[in-house]
N, CA, C and O atoms as a GROMACS GRO file, in nm:
protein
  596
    1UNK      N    1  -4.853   0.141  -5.356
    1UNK     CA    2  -4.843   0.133  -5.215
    1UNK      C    3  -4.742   0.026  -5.174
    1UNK      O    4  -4.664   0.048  -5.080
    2UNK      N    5  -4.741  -0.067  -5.229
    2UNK     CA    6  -4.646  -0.189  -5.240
    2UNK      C    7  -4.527  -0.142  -5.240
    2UNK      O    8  -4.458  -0.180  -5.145
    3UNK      N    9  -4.474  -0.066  -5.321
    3UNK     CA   10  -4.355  -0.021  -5.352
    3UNK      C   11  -4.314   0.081  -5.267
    3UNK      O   12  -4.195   0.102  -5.244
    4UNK      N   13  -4.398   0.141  -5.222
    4UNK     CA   14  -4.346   0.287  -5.081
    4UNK      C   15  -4.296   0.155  -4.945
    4UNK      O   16  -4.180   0.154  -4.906
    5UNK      N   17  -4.360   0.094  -4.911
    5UNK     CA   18  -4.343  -0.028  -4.820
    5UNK      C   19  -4.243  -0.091  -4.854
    5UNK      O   20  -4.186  -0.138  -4.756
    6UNK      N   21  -4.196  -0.112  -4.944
    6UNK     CA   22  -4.052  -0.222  -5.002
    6UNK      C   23  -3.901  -0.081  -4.959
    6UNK      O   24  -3.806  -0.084  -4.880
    7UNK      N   25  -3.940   0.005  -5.040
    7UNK     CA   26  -3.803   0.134  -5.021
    7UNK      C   27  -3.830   0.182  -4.847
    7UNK      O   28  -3.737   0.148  -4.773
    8UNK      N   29  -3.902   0.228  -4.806
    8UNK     CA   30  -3.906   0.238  -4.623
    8UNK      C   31  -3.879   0.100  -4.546
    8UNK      O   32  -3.827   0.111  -4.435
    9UNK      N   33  -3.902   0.000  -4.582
    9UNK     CA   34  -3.884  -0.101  -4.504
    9UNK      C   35  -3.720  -0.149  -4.522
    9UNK      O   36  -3.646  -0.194  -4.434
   10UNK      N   37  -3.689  -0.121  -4.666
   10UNK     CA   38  -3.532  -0.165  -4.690
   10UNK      C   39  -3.455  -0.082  -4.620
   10UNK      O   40  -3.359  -0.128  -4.682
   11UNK      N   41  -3.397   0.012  -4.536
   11UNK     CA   42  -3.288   0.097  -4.431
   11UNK      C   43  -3.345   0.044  -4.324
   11UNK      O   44  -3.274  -0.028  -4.254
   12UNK      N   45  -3.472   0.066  -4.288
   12UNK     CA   46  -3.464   0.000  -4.133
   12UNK      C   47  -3.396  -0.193  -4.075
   12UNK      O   48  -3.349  -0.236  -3.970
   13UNK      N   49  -3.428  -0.256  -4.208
   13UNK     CA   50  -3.387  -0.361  -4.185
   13UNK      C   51  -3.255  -0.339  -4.161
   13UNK      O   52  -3.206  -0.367  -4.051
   14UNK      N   53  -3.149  -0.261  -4.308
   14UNK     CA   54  -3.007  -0.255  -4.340
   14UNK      C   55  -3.011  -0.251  -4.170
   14UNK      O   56  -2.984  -0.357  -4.114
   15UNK      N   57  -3.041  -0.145  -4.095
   15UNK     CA   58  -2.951  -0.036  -3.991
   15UNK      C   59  -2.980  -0.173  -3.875
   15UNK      O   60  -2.937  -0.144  -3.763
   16UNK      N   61  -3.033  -0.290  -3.882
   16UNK     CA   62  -3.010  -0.360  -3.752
   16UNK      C   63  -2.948  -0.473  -3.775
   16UNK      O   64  -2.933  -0.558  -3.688
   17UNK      N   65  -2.908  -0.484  -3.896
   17UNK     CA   66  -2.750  -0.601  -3.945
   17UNK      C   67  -2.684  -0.538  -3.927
   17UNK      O   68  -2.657  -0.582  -3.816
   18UNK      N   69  -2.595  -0.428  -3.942
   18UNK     CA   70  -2.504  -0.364  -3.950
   18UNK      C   71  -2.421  -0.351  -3.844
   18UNK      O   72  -2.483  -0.317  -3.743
   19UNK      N   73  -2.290  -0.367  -3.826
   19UNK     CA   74  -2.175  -0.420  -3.775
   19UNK      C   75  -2.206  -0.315  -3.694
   19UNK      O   76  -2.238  -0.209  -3.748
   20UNK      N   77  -2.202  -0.326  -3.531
   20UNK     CA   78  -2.157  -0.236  -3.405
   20UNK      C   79  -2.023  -0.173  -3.404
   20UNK      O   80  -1.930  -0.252  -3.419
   21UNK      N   81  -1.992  -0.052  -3.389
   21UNK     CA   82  -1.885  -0.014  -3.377
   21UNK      C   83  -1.835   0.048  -3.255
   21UNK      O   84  -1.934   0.087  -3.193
   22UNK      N   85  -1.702   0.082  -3.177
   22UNK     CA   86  -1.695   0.136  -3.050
   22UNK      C   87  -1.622   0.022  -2.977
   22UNK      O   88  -1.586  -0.077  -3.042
   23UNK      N   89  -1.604   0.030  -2.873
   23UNK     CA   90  -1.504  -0.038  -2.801
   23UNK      C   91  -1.584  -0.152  -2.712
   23UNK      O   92  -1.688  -0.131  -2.650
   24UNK      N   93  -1.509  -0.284  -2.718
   24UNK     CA   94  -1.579  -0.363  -2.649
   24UNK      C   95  -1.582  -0.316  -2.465
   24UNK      O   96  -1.496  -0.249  -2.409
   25UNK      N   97  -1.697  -0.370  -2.407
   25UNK     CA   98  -1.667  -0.332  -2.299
   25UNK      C   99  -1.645  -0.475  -2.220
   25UNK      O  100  -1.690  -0.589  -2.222
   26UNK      N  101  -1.532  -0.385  -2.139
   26UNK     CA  102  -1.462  -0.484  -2.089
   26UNK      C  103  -1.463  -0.453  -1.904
   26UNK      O  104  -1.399  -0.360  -1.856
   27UNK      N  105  -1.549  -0.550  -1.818
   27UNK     CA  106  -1.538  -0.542  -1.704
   27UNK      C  107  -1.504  -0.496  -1.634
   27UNK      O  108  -1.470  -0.399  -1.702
   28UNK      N  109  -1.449  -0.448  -1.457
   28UNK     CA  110  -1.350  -0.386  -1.407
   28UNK      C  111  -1.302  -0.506  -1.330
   28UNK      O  112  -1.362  -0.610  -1.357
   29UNK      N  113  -1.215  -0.513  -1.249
   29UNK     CA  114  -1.145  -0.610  -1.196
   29UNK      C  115  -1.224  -0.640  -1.051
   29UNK      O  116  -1.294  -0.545  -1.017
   30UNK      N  117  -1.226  -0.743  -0.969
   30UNK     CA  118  -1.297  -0.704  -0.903
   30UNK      C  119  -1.192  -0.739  -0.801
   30UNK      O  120  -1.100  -0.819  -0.820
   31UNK      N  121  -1.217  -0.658  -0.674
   31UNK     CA  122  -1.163  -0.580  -0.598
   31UNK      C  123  -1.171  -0.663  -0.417
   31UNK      O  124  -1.230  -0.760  -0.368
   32UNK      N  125  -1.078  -0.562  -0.368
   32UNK     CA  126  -1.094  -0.663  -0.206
   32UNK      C  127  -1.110  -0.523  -0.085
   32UNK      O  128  -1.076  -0.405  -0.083
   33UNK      N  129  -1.158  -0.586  -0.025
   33UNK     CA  130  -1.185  -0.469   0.085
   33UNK      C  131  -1.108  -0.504   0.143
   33UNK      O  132  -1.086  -0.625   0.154
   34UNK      N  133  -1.009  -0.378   0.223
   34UNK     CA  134  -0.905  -0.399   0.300
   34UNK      C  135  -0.969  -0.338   0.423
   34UNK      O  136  -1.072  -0.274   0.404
   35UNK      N  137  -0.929  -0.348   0.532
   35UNK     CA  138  -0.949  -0.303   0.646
   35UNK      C  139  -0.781  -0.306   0.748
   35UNK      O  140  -0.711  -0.403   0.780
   36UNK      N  141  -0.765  -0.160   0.775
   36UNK     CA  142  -0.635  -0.157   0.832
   36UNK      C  143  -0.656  -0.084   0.992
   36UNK      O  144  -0.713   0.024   1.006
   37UNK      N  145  -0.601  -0.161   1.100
   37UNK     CA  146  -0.635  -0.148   1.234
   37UNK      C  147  -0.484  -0.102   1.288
   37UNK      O  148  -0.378  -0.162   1.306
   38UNK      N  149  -0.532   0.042   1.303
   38UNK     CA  150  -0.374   0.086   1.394
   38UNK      C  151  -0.411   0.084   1.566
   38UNK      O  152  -0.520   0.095   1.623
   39UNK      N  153  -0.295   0.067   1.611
   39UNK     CA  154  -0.286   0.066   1.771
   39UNK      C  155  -0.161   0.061   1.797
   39UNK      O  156  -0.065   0.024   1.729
   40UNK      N  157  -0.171   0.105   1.911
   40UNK     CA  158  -0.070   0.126   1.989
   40UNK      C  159   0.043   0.049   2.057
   40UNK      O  160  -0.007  -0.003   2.157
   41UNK      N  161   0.151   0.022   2.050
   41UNK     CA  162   0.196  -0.120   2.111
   41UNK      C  163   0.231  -0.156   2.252
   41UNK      O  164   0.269  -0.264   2.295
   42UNK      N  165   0.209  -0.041   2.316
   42UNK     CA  166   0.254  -0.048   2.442
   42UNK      C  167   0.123  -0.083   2.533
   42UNK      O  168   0.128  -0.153   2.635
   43UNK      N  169  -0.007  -0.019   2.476
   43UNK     CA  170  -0.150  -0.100   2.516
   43UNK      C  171  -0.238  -0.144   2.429
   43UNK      O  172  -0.343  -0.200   2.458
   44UNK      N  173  -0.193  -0.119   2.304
   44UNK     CA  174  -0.325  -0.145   2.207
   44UNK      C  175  -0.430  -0.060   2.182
   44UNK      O  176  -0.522  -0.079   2.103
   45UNK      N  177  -0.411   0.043   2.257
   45UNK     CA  178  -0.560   0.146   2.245
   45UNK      C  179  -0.529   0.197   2.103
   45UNK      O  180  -0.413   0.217   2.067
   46UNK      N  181  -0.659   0.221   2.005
   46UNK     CA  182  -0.665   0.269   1.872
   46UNK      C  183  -0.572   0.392   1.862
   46UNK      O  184  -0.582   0.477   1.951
   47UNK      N  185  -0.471   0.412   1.749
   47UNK     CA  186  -0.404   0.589   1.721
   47UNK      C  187  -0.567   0.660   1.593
   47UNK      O  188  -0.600   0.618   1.482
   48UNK      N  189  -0.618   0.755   1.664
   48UNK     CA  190  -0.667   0.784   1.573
   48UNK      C  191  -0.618   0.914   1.513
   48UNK      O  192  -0.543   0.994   1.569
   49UNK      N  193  -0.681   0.929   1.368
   49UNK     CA  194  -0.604   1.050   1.262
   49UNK      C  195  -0.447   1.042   1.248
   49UNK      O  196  -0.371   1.138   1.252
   50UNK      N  197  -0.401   0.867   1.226
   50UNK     CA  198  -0.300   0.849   1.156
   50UNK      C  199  -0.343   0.807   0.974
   50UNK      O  200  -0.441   0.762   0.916
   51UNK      N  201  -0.219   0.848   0.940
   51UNK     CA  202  -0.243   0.860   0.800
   51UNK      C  203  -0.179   0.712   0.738
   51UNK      O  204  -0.065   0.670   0.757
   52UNK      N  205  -0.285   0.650   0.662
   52UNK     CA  206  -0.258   0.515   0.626
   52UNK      C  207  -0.306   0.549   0.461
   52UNK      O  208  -0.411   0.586   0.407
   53UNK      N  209  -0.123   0.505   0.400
   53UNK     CA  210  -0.124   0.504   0.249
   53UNK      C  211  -0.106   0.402   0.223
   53UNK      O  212  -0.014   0.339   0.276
   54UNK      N  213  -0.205   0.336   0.112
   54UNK     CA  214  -0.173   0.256  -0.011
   54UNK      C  215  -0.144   0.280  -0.122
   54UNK      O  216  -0.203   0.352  -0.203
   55UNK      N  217   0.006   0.185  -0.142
   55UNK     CA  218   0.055   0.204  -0.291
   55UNK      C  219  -0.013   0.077  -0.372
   55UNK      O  220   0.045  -0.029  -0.347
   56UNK      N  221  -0.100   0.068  -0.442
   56UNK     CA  222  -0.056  -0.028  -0.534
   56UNK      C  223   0.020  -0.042  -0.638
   56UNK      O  224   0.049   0.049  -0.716
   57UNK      N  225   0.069  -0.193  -0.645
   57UNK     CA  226   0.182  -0.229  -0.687
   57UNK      C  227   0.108  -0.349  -0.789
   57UNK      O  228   0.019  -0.431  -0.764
   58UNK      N  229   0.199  -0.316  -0.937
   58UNK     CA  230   0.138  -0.415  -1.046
   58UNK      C  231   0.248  -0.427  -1.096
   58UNK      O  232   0.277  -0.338  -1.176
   59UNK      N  233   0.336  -0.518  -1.076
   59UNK     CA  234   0.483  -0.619  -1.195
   59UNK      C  235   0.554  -0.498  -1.146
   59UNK      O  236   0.583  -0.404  -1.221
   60UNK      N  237   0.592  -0.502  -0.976
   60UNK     CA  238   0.682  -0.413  -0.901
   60UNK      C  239   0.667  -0.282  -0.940
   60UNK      O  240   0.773  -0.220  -0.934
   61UNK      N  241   0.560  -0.208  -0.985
   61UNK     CA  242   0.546  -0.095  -1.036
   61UNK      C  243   0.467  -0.017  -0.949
   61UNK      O  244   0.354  -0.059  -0.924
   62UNK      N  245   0.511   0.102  -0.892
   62UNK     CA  246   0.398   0.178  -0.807
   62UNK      C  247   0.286   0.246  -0.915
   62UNK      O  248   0.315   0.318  -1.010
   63UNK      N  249   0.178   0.213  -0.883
   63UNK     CA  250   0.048   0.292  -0.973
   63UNK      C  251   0.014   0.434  -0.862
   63UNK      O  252  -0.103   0.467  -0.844
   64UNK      N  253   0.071   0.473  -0.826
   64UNK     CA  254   0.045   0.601  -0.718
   64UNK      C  255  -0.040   0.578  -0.552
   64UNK      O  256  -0.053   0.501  -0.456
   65UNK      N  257  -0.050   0.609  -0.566
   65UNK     CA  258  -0.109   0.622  -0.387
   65UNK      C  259  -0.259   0.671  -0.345
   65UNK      O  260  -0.291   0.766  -0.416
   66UNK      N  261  -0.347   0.639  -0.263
   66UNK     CA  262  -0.479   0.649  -0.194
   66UNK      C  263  -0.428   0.684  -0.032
   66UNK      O  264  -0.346   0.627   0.040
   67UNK      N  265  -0.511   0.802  -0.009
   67UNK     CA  266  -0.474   0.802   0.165
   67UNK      C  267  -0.598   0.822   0.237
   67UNK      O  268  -0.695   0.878   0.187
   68UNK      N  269  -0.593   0.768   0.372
   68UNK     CA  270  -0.654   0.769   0.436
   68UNK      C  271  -0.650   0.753   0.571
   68UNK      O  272  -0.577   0.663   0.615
   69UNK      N  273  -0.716   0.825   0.650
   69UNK     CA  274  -0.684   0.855   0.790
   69UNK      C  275  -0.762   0.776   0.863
   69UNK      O  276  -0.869   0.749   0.810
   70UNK      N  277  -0.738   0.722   0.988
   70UNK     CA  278  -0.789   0.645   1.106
   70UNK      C  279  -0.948   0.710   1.158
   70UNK      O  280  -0.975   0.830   1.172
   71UNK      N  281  -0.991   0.655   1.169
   71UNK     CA  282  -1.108   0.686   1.251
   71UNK      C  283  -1.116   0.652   1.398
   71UNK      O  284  -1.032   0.566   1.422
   72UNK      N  285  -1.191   0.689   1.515
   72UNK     CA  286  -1.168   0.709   1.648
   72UNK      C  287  -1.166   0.554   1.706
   72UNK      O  288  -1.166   0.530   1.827
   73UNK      N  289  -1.164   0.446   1.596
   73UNK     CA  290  -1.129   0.326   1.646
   73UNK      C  291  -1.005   0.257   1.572
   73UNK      O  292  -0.990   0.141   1.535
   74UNK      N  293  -0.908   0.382   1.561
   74UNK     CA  294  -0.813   0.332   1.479
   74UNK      C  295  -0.856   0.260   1.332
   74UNK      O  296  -0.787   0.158   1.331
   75UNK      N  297  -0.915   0.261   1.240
   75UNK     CA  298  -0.960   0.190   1.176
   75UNK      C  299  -0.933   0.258   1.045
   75UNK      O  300  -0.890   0.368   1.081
   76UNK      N  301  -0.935   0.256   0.912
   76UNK     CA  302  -0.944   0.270   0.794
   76UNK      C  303  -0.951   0.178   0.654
   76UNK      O  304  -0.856   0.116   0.607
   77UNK      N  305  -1.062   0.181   0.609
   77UNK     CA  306  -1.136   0.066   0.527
   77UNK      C  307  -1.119   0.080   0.366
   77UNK      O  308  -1.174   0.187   0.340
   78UNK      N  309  -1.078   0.032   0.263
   78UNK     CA  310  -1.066   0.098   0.137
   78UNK      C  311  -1.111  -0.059   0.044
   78UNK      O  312  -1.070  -0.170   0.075
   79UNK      N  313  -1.181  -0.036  -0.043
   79UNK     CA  314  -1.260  -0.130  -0.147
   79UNK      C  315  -1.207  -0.115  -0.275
   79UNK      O  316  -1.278  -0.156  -0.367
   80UNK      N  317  -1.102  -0.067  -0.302
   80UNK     CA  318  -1.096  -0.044  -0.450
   80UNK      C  319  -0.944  -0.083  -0.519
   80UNK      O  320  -0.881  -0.035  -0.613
   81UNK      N  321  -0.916  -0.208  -0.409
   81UNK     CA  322  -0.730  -0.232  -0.463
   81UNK      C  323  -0.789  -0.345  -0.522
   81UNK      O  324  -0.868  -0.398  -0.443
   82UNK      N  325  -0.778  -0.421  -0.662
   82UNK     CA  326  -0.809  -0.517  -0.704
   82UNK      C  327  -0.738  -0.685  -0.657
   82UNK      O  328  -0.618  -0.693  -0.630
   83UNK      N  329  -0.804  -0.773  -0.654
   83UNK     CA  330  -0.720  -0.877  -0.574
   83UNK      C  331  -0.616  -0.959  -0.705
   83UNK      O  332  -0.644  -0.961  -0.825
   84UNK      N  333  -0.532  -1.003  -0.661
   84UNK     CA  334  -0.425  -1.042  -0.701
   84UNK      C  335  -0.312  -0.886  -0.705
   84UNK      O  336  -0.190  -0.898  -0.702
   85UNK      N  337  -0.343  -0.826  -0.707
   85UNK     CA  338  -0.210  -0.701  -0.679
   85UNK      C  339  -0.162  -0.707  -0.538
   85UNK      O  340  -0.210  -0.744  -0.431
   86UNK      N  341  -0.023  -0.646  -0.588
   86UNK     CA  342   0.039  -0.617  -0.415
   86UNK      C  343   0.002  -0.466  -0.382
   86UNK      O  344  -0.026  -0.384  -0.469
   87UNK      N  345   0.006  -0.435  -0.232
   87UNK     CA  346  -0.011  -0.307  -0.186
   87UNK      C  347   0.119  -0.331  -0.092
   87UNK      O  348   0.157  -0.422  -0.018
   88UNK      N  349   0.181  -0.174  -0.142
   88UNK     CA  350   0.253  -0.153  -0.050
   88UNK      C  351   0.164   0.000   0.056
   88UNK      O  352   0.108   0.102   0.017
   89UNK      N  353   0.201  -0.075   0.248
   89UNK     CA  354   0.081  -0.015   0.287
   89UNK      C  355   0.224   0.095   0.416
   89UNK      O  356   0.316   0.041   0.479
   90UNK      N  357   0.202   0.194   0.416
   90UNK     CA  358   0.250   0.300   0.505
   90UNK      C  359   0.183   0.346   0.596
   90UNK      O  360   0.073   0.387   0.559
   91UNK      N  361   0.207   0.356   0.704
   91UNK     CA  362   0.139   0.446   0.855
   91UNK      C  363   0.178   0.495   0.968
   91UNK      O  364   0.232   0.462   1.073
   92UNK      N  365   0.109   0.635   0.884
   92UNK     CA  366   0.230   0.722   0.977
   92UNK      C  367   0.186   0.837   1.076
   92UNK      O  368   0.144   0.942   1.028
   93UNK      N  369   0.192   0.822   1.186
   93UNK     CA  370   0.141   0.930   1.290
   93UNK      C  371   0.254   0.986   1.380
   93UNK      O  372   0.362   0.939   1.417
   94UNK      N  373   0.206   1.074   1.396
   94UNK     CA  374   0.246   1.192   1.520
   94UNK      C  375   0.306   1.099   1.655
   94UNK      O  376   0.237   1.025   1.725
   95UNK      N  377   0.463   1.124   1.673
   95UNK     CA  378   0.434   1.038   1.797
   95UNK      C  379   0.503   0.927   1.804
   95UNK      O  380   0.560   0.877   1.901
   96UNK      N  381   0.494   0.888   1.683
   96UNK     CA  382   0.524   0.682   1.652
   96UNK      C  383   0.614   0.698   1.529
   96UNK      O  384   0.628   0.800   1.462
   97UNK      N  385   0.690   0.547   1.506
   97UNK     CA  386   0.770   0.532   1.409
   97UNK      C  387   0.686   0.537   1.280
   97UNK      O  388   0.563   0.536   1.290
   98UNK      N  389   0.741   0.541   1.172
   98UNK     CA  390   0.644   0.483   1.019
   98UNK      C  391   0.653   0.339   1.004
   98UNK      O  392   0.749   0.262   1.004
   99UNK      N  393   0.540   0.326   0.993
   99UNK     CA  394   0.519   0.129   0.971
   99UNK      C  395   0.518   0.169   0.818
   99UNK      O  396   0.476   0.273   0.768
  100UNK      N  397   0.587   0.036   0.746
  100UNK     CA  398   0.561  -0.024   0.631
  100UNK      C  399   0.588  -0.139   0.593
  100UNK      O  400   0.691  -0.195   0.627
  101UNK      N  401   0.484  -0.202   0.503
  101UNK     CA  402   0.547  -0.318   0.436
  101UNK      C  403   0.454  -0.376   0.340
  101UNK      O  404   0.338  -0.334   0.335
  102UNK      N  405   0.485  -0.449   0.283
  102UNK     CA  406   0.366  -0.531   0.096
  102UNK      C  407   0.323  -0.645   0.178
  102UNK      O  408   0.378  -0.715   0.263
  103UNK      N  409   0.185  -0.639   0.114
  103UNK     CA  410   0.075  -0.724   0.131
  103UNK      C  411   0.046  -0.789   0.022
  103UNK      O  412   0.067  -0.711  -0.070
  104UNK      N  413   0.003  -0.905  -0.026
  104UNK     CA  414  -0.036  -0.921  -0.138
  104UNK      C  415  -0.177  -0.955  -0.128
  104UNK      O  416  -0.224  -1.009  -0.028
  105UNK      N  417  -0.241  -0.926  -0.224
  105UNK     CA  418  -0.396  -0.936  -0.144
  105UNK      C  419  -0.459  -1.029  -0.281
  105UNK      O  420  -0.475  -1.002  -0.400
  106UNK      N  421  -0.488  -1.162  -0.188
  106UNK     CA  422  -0.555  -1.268  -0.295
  106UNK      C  423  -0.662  -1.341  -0.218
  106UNK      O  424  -0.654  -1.463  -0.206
  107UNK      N  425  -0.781  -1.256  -0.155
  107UNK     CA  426  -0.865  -1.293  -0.128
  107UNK      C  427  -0.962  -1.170  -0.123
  107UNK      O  428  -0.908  -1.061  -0.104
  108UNK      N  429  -1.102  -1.172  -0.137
  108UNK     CA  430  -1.198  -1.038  -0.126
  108UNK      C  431  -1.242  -0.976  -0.010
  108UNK      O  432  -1.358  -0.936   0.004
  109UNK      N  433  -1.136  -0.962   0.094
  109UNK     CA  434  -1.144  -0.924   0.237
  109UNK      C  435  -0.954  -0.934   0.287
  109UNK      O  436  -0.865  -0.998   0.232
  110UNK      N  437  -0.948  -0.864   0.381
  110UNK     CA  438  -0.807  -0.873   0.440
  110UNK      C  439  -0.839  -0.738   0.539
  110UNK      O  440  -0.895  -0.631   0.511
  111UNK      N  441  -0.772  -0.796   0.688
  111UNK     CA  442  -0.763  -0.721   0.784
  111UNK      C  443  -0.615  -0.724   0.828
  111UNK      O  444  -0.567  -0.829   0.871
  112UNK      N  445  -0.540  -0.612   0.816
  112UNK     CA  446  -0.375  -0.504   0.817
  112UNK      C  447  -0.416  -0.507   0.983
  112UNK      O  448  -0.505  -0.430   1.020
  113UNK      N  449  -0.355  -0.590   1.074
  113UNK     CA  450  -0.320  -0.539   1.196
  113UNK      C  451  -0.182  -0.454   1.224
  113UNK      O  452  -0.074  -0.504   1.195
  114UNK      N  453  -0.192  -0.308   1.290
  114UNK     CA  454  -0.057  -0.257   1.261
  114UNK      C  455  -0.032  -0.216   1.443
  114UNK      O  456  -0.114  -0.163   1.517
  115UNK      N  457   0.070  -0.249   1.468
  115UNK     CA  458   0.134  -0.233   1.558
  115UNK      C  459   0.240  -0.116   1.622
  115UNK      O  460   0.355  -0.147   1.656
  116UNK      N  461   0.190   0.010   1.634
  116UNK     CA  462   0.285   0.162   1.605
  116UNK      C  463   0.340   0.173   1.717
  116UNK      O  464   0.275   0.165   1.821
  117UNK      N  465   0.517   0.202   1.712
  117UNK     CA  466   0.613   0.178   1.848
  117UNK      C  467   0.647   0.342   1.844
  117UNK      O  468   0.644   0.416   1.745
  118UNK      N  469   0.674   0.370   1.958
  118UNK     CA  470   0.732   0.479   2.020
  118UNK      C  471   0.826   0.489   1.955
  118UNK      O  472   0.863   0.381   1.910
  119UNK      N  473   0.928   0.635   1.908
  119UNK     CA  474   1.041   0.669   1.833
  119UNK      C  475   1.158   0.574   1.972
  119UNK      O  476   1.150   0.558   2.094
  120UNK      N  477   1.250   0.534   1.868
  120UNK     CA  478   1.356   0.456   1.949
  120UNK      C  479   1.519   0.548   1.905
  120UNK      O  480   1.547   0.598   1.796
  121UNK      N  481   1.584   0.546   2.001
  121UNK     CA  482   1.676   0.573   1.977
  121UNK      C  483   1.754   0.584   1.840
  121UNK      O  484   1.731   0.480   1.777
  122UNK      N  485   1.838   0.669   1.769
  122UNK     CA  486   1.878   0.700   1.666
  122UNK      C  487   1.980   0.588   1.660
  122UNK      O  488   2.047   0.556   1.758
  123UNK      N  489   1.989   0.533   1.550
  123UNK     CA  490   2.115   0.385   1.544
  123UNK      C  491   2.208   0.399   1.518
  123UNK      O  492   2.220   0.382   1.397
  124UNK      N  493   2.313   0.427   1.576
  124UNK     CA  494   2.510   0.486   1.505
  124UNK      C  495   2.588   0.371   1.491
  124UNK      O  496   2.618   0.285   1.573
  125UNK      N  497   2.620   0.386   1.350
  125UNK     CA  498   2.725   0.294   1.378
  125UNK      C  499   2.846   0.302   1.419
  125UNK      O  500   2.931   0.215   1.402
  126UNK      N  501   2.865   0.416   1.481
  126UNK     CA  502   3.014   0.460   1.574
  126UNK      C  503   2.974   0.401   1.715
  126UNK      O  504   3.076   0.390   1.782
  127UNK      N  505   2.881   0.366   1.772
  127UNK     CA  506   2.863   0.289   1.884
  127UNK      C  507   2.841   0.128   1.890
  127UNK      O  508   2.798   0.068   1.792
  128UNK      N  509   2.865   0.076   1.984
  128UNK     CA  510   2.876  -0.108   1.990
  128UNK      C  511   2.751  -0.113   1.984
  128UNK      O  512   2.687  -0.011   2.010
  129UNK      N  513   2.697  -0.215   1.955
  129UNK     CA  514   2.574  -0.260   1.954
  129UNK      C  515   2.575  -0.431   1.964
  129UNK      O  516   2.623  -0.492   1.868
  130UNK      N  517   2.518  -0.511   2.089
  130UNK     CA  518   2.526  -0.630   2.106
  130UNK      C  519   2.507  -0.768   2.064
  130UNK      O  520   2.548  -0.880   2.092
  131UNK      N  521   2.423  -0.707   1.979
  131UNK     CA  522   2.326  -0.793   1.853
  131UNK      C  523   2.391  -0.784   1.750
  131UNK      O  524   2.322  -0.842   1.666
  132UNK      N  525   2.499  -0.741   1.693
  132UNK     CA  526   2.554  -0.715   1.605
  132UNK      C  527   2.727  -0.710   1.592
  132UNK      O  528   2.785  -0.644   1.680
  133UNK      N  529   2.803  -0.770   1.496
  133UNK     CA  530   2.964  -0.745   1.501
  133UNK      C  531   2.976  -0.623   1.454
  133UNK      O  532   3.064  -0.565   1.518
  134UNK      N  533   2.915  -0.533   1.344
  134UNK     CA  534   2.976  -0.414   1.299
  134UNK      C  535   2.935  -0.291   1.303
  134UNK      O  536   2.817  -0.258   1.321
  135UNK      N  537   3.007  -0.232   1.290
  135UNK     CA  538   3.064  -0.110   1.376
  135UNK      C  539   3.072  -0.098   1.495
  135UNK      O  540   3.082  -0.187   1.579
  136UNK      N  541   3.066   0.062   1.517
  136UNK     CA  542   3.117   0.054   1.676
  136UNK      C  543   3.283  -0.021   1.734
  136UNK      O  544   3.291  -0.053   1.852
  137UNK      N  545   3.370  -0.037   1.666
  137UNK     CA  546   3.449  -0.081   1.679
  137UNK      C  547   3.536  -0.017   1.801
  137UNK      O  548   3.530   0.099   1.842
  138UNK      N  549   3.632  -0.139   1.855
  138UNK     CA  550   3.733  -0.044   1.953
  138UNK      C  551   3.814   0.030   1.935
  138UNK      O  552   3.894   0.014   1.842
  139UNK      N  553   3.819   0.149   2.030
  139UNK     CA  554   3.940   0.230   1.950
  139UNK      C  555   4.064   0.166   1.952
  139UNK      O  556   4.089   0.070   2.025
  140UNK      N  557   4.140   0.216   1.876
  140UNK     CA  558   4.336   0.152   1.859
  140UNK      C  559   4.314   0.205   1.996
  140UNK      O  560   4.242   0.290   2.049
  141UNK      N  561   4.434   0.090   2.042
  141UNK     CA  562   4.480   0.114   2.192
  141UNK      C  563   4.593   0.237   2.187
  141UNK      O  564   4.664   0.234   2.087
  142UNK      N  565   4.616   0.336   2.274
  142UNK     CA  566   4.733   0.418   2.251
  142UNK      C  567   4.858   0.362   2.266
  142UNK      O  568   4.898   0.285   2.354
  143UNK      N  569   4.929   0.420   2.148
  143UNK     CA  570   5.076   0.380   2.113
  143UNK      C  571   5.144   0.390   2.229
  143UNK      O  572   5.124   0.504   2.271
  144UNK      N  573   5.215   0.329   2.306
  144UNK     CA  574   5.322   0.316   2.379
  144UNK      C  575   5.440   0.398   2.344
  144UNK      O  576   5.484   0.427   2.233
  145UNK      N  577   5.488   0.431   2.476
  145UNK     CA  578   5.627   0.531   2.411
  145UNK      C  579   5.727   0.435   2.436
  145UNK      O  580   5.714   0.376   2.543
  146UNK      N  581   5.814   0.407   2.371
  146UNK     CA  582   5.939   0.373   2.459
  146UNK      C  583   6.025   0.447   2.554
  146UNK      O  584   6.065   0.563   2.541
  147UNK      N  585   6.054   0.353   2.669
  147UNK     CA  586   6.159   0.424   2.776
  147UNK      C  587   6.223   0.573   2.666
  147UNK      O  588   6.213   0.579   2.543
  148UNK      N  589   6.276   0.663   2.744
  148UNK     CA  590   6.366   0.738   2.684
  148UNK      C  591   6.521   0.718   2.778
  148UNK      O  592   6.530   0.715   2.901
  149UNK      N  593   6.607   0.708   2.703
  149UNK     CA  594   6.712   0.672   2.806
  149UNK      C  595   6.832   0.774   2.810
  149UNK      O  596   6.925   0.757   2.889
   0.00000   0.00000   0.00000
């Protein structure tokens, strides 16, 4: 009986020394809630069902895009960009110019106030513009004839 107890007891011991195999697990990053507030610039009232994309961005690299649309207080909320990355953030509605620009997000909260302007005039540089030396230049003055005699 001694001996049935020594051979059954020897594998169960082996099997709970025995080296773990498989991949360590390794955390997820932890993350920042963004909150992005569109309105209007001429009163501020919310644009709702504009489309607000995040790129994240890791060592200037786009990792692809998340979208998401406004809700009836202009609003759209996303939890899953990890902090220390940049987002590059787009928003774009019916109506209004496209806002964009990078955020870098190094805290576990951030509120995107966005400011959406009416389409503005198309910009030529064949016309003067006041704020600016170039283009738009004057035309050559017309050549002069000389007398004919």
């Amino acid at each position: 009986m001694l001996l049935l107890f020594t051979v059954i007891g020897a594998p169960a011991l082996f099997a709970q020394t025995a080296p773990t195999r498989g991949r360590k697990y390794v955390p997820p990053p932890d993350t920042a809630k963004i909150t992005v507030v569109v309105t209007k610039e001429t009163n501020g009232k919310p644009v709702e069902n504009a489309a607000v994309i995040f790129h994240p961005m890791k060592d200037n690299k786009d990792e692809g895009n998340l979208e998401l649309k406004t809700n009836e207080d202009g609003k759209a909320v996303i939890d899953v960009i990890p902090i220390g990355d940049t987002v590059r953030l787009q928003v774009i509605a019916n109506g209004y110019q496209t806002f964009g620009d990078d955020y870098q997000i190094t805290t576990d909260s951030k509120e995107i106030q966005v400011k959406l302007k009416r389409p503005a005039r198309q910009y030529s540089i064949y016309e003067k513009h006041p704020d600016t030396q170039e283009g738009g230049a004057d035309p050559a003055p017309a050549a002069s004839k000389p007398p004919q005699q």
